[in-house]
Residue frames as qw, qx, qy, qz and C-alpha x, y, z in Angstrom:
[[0.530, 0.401, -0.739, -0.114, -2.64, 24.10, -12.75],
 [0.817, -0.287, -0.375, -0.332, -2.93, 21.08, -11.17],
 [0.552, 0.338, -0.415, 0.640, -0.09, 21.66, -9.09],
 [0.238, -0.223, 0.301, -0.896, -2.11, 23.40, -6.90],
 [0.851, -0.172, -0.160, -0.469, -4.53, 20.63, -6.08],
 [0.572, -0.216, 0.783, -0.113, -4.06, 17.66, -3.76],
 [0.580, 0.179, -0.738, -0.295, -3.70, 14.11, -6.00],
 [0.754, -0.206, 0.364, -0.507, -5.63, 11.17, -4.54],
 [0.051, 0.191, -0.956, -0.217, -3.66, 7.58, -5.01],
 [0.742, 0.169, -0.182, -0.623, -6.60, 5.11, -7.10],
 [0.203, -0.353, 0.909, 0.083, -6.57, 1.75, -6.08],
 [0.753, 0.066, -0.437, -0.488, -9.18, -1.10, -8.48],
 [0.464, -0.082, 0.778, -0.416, -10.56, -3.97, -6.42],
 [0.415, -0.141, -0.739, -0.512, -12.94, -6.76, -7.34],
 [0.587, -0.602, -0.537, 0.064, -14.24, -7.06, -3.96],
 [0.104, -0.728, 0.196, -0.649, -15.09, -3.72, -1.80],
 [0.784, -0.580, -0.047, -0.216, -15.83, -6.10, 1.23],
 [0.770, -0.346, 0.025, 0.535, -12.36, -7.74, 1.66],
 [0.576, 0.222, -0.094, 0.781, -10.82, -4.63, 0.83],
 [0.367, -0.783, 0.151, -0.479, -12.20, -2.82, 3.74],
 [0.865, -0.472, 0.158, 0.061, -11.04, -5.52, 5.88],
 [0.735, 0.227, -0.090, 0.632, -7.59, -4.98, 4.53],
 [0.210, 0.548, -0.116, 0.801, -6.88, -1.51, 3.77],
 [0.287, -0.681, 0.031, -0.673, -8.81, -0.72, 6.86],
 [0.843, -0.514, 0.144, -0.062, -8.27, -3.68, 9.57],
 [0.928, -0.152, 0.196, 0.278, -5.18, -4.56, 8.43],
 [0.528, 0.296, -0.043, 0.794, -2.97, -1.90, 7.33],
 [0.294, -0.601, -0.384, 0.636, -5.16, 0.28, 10.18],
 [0.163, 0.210, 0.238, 0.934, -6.04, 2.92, 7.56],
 [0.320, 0.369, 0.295, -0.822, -9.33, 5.38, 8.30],
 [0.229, 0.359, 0.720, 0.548, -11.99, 4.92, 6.37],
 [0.184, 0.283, -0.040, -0.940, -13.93, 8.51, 5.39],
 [0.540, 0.683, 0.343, -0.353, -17.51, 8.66, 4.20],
 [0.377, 0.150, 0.713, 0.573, -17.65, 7.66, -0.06],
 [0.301, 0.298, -0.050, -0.905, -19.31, 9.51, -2.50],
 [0.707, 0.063, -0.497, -0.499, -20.55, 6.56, -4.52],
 [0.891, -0.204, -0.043, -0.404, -21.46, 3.03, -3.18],
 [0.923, 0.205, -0.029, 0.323, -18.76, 0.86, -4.89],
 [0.610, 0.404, -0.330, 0.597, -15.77, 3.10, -3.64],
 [0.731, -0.555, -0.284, 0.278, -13.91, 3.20, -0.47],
 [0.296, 0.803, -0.240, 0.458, -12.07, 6.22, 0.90],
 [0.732, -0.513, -0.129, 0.430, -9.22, 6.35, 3.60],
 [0.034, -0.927, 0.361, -0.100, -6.69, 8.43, 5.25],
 [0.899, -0.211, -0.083, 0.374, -3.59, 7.95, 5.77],
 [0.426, -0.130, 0.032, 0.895, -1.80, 10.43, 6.85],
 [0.370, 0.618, -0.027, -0.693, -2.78, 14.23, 5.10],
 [0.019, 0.319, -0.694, -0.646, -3.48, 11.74, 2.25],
 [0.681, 0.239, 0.234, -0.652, -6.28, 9.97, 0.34],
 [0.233, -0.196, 0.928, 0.217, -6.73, 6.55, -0.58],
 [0.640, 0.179, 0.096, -0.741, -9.70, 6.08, -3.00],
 [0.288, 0.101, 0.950, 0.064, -10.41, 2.09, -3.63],
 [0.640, 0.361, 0.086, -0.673, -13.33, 1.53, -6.03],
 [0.691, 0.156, 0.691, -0.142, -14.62, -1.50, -7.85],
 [0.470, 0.620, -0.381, -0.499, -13.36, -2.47, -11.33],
 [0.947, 0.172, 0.253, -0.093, -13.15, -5.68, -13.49],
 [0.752, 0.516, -0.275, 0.304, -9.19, -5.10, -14.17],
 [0.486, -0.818, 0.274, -0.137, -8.43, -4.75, -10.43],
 [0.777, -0.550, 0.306, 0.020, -5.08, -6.11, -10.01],
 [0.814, 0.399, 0.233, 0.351, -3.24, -6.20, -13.47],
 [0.072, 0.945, -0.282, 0.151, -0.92, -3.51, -12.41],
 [0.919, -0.098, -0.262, 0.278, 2.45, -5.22, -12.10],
 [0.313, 0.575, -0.284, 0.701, 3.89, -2.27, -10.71],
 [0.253, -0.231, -0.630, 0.697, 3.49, -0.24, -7.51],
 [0.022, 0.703, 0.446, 0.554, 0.71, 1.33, -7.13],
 [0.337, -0.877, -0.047, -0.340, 0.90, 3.26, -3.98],
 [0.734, 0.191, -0.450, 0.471, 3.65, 3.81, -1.59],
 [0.360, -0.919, -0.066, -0.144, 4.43, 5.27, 1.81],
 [0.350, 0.613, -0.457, 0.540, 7.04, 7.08, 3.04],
 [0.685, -0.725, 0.005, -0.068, 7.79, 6.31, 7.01],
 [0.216, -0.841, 0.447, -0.217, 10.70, 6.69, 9.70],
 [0.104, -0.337, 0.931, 0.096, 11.52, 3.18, 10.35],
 [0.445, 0.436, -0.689, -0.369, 10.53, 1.09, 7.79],
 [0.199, -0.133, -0.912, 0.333, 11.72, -2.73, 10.36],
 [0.248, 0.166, 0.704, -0.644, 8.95, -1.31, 12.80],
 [0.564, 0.219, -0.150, -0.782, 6.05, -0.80, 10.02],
 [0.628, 0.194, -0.703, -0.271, 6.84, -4.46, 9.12],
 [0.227, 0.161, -0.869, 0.410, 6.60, -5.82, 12.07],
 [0.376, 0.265, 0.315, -0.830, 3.14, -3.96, 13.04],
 [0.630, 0.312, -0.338, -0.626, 1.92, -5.05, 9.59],
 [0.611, 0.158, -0.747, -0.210, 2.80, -8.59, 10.16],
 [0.093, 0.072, 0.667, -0.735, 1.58, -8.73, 13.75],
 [0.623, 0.351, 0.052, -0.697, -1.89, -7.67, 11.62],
 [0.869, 0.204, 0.450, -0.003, -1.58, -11.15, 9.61],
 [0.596, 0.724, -0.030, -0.347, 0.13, -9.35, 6.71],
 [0.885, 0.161, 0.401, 0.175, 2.26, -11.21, 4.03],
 [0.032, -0.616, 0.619, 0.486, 5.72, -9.43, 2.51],
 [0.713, 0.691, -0.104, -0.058, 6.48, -9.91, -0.97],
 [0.692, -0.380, 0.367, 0.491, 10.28, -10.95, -1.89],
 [0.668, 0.731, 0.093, -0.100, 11.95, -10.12, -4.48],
 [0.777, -0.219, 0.454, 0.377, 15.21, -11.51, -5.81],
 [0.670, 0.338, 0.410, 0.519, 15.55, -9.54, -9.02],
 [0.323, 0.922, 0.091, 0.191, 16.17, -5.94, -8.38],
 [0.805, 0.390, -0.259, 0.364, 19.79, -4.45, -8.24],
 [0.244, 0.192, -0.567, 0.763, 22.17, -3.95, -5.40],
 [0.533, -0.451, 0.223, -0.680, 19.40, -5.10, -2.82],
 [0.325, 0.078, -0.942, 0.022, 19.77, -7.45, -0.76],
 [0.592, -0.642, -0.262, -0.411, 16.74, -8.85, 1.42],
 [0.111, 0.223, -0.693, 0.676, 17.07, -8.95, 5.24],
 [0.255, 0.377, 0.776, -0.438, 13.59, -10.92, 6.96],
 [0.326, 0.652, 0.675, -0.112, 11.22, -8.92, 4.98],
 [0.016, 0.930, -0.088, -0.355, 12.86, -5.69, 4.33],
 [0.761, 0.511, 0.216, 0.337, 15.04, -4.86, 0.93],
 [0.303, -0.810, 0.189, 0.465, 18.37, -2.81, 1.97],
 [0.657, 0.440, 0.130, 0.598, 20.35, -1.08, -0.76],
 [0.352, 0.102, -0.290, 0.884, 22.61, 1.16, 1.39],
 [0.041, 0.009, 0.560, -0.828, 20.47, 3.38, 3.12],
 [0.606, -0.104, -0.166, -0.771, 17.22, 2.40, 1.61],
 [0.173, 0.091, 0.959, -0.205, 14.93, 0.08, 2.88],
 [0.571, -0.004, -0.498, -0.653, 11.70, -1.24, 1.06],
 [0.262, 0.127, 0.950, -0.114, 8.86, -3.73, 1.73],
 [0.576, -0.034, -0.428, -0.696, 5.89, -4.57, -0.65],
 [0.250, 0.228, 0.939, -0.067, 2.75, -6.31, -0.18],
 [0.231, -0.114, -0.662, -0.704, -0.10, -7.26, -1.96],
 [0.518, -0.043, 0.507, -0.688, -3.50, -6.52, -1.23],
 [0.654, 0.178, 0.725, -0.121, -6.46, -9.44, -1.77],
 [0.665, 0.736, 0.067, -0.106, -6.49, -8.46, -5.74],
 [0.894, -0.027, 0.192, 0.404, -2.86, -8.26, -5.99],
 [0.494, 0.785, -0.144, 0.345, -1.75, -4.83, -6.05],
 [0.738, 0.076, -0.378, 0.553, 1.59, -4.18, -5.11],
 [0.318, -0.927, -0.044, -0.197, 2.07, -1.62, -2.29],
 [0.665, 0.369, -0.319, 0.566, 5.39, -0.23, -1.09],
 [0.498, -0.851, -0.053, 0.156, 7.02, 1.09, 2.37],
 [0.389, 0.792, -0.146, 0.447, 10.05, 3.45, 2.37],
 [0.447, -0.548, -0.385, 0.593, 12.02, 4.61, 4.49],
 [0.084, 0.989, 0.003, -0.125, 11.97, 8.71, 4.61],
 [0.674, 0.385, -0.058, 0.628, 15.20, 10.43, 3.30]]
């Protein structure tokens, strides 16, 4: 079953060039030898990020990929040290924002968006 197989998070791009210079200069991910031209792979962590070129890159208004880490403040600070750009958000419940970070009791959140506009998400760990 597939339970027994590693899953690989799928992000759609319209442009592979600025999203190496993101995912990889600016969120500092690895990038791993592709199987096909048009798609970029990274580590992160014991995970796999596979980027790949599509003409509906960015119409996901959700999250598409998230990471779990220890402290949350310090990721955001690294990431915006790297040029990145925090998302707000003002409409989900019992969170309030604090600089960049979303606290609802012991969680903490930040999202940004890469150059196509999906939404990516930091955690803290439980």
């Amino acid at each position: 079953m597939l339970g027994d197989f590693d899953a690989v998070a799928t992000v759609a791009v319209r442009d592979t060039a600025k999203a190496l210079k993101f995912y990889g200069n600016e969120l500092g991910l690895k990038r791993l030898d592709s199987p096909e031209e048009m798609v970029l792979m990274f580590q992160s962590g014991s995970s796999r990020l596979l980027v790949y070129l599509s003409q509906f890159a960015g119409t996901n208004q959700a999250t598409a990929v998230t990471w779990a880490v220890d402290d949350v403040d310090a990721e955001v600070r690294a990431l915006k040290a790297r040029g990145v750009m925090f998302e707000h958000y003002d409409n989900i419940p019992d969170m309030k924002l604090e600089g960049d970070v979303h606290v609802a009791g012991k969680r903490r959140a930040a999202w940004i968006k890469d150059p196509d506009g999906n939404i990516l998400a930091i955690v803290n760990r439980d």
